[in-house]
C-alpha positions as CSV (number, residue, x, y, z in Angstrom):
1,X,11.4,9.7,17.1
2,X,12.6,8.0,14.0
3,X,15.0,10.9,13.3
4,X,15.9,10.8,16.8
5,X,17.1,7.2,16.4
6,X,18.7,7.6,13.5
7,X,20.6,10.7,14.7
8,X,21.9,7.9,17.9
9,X,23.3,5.4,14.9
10,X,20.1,3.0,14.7
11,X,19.1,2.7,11.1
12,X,15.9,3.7,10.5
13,X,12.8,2.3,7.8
14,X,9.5,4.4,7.6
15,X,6.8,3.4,5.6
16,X,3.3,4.2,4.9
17,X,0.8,1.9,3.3
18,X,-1.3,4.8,2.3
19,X,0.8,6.2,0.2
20,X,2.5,2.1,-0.7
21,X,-0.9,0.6,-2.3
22,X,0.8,-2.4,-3.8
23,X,3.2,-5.5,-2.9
24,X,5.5,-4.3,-5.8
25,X,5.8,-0.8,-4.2
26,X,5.8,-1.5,-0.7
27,X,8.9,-3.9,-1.3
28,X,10.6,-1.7,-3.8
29,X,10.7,1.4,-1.4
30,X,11.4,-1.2,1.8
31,X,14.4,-2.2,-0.4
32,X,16.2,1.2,-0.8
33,X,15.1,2.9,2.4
34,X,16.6,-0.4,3.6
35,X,20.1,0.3,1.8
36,X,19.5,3.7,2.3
37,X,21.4,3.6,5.7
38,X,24.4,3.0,3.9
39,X,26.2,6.3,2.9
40,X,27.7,4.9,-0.4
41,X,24.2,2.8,-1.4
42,X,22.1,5.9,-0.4
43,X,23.6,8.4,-3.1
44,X,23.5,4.9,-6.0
45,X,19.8,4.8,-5.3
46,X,19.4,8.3,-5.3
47,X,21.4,8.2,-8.7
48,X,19.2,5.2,-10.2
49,X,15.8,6.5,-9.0
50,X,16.6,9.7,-11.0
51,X,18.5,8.2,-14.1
52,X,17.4,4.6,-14.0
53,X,19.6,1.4,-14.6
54,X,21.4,3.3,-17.0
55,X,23.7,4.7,-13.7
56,X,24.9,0.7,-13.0
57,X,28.2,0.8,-14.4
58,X,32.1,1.2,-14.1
59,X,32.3,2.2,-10.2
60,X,28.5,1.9,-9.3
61,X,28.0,-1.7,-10.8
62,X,31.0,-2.7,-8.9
63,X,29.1,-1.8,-5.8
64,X,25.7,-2.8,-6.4
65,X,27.5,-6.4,-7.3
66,X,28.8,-6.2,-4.1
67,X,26.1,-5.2,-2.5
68,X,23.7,-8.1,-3.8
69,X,26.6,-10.7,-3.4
70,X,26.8,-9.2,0.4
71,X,23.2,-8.8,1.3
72,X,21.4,-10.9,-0.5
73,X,18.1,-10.3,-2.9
74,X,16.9,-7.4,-1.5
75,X,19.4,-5.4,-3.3
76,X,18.0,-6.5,-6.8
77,X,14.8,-4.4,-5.7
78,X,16.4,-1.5,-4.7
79,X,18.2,-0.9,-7.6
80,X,16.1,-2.1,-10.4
81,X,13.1,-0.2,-10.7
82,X,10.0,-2.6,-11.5
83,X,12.2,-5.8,-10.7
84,X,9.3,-6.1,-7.9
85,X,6.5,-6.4,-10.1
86,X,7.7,-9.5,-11.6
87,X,7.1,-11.2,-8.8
88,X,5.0,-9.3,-5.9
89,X,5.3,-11.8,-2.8
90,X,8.3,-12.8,-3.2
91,X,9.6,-9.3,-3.8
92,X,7.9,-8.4,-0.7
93,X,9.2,-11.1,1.7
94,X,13.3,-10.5,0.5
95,X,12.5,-7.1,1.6
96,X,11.9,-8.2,4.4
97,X,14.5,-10.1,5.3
98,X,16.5,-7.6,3.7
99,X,16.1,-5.7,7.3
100,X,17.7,-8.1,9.6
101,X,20.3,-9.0,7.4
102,X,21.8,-5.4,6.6
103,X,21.2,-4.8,10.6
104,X,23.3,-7.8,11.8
105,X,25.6,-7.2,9.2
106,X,26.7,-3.4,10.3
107,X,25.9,-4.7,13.8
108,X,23.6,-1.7,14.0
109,X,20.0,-1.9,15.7
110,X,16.8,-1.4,13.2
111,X,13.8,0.3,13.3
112,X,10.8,-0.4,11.2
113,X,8.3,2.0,11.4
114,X,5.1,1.4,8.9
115,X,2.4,3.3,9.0
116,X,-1.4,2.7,8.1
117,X,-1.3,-0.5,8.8
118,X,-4.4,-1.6,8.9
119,X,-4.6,-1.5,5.3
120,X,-2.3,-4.7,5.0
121,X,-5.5,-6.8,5.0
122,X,-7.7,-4.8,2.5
123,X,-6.6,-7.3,-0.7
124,X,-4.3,-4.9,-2.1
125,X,-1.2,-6.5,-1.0
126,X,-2.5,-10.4,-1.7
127,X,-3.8,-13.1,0.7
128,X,-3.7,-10.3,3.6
129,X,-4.2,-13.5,6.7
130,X,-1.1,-15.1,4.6
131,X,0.9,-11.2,4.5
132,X,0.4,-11.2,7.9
133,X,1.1,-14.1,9.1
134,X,4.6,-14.1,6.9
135,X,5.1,-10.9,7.9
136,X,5.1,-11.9,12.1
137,X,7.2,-15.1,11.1
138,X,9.7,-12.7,9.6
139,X,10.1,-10.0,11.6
140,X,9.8,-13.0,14.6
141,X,13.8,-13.6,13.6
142,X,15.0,-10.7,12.7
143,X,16.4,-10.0,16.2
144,X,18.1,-6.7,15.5
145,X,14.9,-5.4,14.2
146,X,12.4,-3.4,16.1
147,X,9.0,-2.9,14.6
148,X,6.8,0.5,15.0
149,X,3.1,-0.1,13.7
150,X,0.2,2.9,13.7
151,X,-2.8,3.3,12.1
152,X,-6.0,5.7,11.5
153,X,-8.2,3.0,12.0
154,X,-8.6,2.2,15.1
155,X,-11.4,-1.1,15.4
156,X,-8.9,-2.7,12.4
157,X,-5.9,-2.0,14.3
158,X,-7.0,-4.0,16.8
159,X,-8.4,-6.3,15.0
160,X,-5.0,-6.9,14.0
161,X,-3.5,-7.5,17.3
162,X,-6.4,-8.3,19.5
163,X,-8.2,-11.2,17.7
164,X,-6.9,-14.6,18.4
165,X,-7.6,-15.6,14.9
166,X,-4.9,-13.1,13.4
167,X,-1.8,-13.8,12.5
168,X,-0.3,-10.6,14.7
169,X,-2.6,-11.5,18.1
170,X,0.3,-10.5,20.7
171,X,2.6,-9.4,18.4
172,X,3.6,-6.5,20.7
173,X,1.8,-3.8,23.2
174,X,-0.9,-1.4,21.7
175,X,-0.7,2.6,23.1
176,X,-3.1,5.1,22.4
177,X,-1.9,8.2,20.5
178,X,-2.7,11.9,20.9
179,X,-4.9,13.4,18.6
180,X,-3.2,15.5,15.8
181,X,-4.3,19.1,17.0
182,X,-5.1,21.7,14.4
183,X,-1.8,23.8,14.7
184,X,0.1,20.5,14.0
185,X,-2.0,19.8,11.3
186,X,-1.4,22.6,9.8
187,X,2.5,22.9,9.9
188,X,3.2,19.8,8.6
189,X,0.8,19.5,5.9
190,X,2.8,23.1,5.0
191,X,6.0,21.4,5.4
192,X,5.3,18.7,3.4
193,X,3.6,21.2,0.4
194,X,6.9,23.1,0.5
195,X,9.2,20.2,0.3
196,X,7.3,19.7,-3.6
197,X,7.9,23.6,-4.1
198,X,4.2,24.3,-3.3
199,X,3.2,27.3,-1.5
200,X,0.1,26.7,0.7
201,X,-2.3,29.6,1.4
202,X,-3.2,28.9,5.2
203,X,-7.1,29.5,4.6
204,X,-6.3,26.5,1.6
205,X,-4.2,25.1,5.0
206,X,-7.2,25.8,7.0
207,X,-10.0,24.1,4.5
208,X,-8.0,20.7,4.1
209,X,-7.6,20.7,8.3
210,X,-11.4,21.3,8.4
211,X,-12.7,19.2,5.8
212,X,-10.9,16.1,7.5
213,X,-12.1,16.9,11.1
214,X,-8.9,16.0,12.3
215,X,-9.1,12.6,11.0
216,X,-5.6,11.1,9.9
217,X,-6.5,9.1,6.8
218,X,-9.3,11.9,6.0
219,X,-7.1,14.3,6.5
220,X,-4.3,12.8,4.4
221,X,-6.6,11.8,1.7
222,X,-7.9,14.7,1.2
223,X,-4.5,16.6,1.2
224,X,-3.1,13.9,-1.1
225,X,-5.8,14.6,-3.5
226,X,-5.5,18.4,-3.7
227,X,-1.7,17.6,-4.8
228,X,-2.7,15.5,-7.5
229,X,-4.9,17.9,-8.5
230,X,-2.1,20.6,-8.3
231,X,-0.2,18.3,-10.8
232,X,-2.9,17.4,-12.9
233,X,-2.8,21.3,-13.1
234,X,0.7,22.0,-13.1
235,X,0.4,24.5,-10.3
236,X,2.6,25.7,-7.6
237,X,0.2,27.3,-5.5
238,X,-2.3,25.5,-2.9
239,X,-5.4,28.1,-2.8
240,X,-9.0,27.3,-2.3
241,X,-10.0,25.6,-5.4
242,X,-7.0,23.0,-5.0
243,X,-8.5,22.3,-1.5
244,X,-11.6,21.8,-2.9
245,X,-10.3,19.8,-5.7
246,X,-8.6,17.8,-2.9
247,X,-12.3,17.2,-1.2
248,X,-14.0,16.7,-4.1
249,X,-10.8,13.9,-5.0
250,X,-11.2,11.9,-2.0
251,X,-14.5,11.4,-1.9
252,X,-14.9,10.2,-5.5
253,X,-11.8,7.8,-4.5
254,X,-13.3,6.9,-1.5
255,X,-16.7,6.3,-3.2
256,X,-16.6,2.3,-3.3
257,X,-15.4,2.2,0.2
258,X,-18.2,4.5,1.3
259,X,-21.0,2.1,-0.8
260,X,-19.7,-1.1,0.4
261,X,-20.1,0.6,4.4
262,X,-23.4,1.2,3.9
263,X,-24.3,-2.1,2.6
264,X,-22.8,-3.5,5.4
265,X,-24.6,-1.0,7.6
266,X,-27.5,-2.2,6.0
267,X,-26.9,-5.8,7.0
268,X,-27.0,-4.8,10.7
269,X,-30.7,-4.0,10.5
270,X,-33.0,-0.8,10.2
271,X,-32.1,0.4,13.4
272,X,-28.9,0.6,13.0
273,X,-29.3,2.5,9.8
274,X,-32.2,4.8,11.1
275,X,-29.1,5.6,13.8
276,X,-26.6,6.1,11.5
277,X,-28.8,8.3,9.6
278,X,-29.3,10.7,12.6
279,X,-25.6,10.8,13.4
280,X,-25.3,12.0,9.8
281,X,-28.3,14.7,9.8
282,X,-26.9,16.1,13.4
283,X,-30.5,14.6,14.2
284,X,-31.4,13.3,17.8
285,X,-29.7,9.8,18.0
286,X,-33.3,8.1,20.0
287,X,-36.1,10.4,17.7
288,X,-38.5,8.0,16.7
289,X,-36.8,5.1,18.2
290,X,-36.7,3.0,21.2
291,X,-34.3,2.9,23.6
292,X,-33.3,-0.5,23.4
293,X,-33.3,-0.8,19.7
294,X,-31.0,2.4,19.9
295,X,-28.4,0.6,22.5
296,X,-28.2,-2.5,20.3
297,X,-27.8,-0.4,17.0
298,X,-25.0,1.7,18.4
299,X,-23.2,-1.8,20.1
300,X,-23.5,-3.3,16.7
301,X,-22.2,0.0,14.5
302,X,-19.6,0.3,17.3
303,X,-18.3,-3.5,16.6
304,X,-18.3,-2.8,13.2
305,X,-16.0,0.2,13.6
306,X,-18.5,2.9,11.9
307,X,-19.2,4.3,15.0
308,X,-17.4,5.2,17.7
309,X,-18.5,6.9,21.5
310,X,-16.8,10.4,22.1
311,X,-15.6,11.8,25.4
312,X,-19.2,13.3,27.1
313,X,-22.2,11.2,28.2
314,X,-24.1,9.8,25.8
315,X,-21.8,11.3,22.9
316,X,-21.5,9.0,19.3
317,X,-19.6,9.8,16.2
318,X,-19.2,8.4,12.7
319,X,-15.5,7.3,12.7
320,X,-14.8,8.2,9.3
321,X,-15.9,11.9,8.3
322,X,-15.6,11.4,4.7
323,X,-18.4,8.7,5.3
324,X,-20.3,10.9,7.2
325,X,-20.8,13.5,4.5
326,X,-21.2,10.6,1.5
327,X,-24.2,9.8,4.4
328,X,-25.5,12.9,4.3
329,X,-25.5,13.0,0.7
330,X,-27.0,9.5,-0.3
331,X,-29.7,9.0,2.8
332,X,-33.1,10.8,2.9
333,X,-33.0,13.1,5.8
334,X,-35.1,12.1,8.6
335,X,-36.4,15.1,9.5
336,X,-39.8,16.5,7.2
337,X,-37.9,19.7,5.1
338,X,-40.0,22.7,5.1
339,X,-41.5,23.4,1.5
340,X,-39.0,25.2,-0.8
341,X,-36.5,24.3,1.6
342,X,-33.1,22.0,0.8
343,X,-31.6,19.7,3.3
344,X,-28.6,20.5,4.3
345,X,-25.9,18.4,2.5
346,X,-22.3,18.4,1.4
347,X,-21.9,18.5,-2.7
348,X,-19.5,20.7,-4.3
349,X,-21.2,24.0,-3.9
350,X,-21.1,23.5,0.0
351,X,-20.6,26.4,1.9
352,X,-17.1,27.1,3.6
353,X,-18.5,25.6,7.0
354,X,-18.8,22.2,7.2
355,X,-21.7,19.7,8.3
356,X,-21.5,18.8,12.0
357,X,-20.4,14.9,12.0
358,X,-21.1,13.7,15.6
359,X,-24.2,14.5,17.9
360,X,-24.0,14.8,22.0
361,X,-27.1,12.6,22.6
362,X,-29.2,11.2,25.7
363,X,-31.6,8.4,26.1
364,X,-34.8,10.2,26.6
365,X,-36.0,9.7,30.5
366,X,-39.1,6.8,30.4
């Protein structure tokens, strides 16, 4: 869609706070994607982001004066690599602004697409409330701008938009998307491993697609890590290993996450972790339980977002796969394991198959 915009002579600003994890990157890469739909900018900042300030001078100075003179700010961030770091916030917020003024400027309509949004409030960014709530009072008169939000994470997203004590409550409608299918996953995680001169084997392909369950943020994560690992390597080729480097990578980064979950999961109560501990063990969600105590566990996982109710009767699942198998691998199994018998966990000598992460389940009948 954005290429489709684009392509019609909108500009066009896509973003991803997954792969953004800062205020001084997020700004710097808003800045030239920002100036990017300028012909003559685009090819400066394609010249300074491979050579550095060194390229600012004779013809390109000229412009880039012109530029900053012209637009404002913003232009500083594009163009001088770490400029943002000096000051984060601010750095973030002439981005910005950066948008509407470029838009009404070339009297062009712009869209802002960020992705993984949800992560704007996780402290990594600042004050997230205060982001937020600069962020709506920005965008709020920028006119020519038009905003696209997504996100992975579906009880934060709206919490974003649906709580009257965020800064975003109303800020727009909220649609449902399509689940990625396995196909798609596949050809664009390829795509994306070719456009770095990888080659990705399609079992590798397969294993990535299969390890994040079709989860966006799992599935990225994971992908993401078996690239660093291919660097840390200096490989070319995405086989097995690298996809289980990948796996291995993401949950060692998502390790703190994971621990701070089941704290939280914790707070809720036993029964709510005596649930969550069935869903993880493919283990009947009422065994051992009562009814009641069940319902209230699953309502108050559900609120929390660590749980969420699939598509058939009865039918729970632990949002976040990745969590699901650090689950599996940190809680006792409730079920008695037949003498020189293991449980069945995830580690890194798993088999190829992977651990069942949600559980078709019925109250039993009193």
């Amino acid at each position: 869609m954005i290429a489709r915009l684009a392509s019609a002579g909108a500009y066009a600003v896509a973003l991803s706070l997954f792969e953004l994890t800062s205020s001084p990157s997020l700004a710097e890469r808003m800045a030239q994607q920002t100036l990017a739909n300028r012909g003559p900018l685009a090819r400066l900042i394609e010249r300074v982001r491979a050579g550095g300030e060194a390229v600012l001078k004779g013809a390109a100075l000229t412009l880039s004066v012109k530029a900053q003179t012209e637009l404002g700010d913003g232009v500083g961030l594009a163009l001088h690599p770490g400029l943002a770091a000096r000051d984060p916030h601010g750095a973030l917020l002439a981005a910005l602004r950066v948008l509407q003024t470029i838009a009404e400027r070339d009297d062009r309509p712009l869209m802002l697409f960020i992705d993984e949004l949800q992560e704007l409030t996780n402290g990594d960014y600042g004050d997230g409330q205060r982001i937020a709530k600069e962020l709506r009072e920005i965008l709020a008169a920028s006119p020519r701008v038009t905003c696209l939000f997504a996100g992975s994470v579906e009880h934060l997203m709206r919490d974003l938009f649906t709580n009257r004590q965020r800064a975003l409550y109303g800020f727009g409608g909220f649609h449902d998307l399509t689940p990625i299918t396995a196909p798609e996953w596949r050809g664009g995680l390829a795509t994306r491993f070719t456009e770095d001169q990888i080659h990705a084997d399609p079992d590798a392909l397969e294993r990535i697609v299969t390890d994040g369950r079709g989860h966006p943020r799992s599935t990225m994560l994971i992908a993401q890590q078996a690239h660093v690992a291919l660097v840390e390597h200096d490989a070319q080729r995405l086989d097995l290993a690298a996809a289980e480097r990948g796996y291995q990578g993401a949950m060692a980064a998502e390790r703190a996450r994971h621990a701070d979950a089941l704290l939280g999961t914790r707070r809720l109560g036993p029964g709510a972790l005596r649930v969550l501990t069935n869903l993880a063990y493919a283990t009947p969600t009422y065994r051992n339980l009562e009814s009641k105590t069940v319902r209230r566990a699953l309502d108050a996982l559900a609120g929390a977002g660590i749980v969420s109710r699939g598509t058939g009767r009865g039918e729970w699942t632990i949002t976040d796969p990745l969590f699901a198998d650090y689950l599996a691998n940190t809680l006792p199994n409730p079920d008695p394991v037949p003498p020189g018998k293991q449980p069945p966990r995830r580690s890194a000598s798993r088999t190829s198959t992977p651990r069942p992460w949600s559980l078709q389940d019925r109250a039993p009948v009193p």
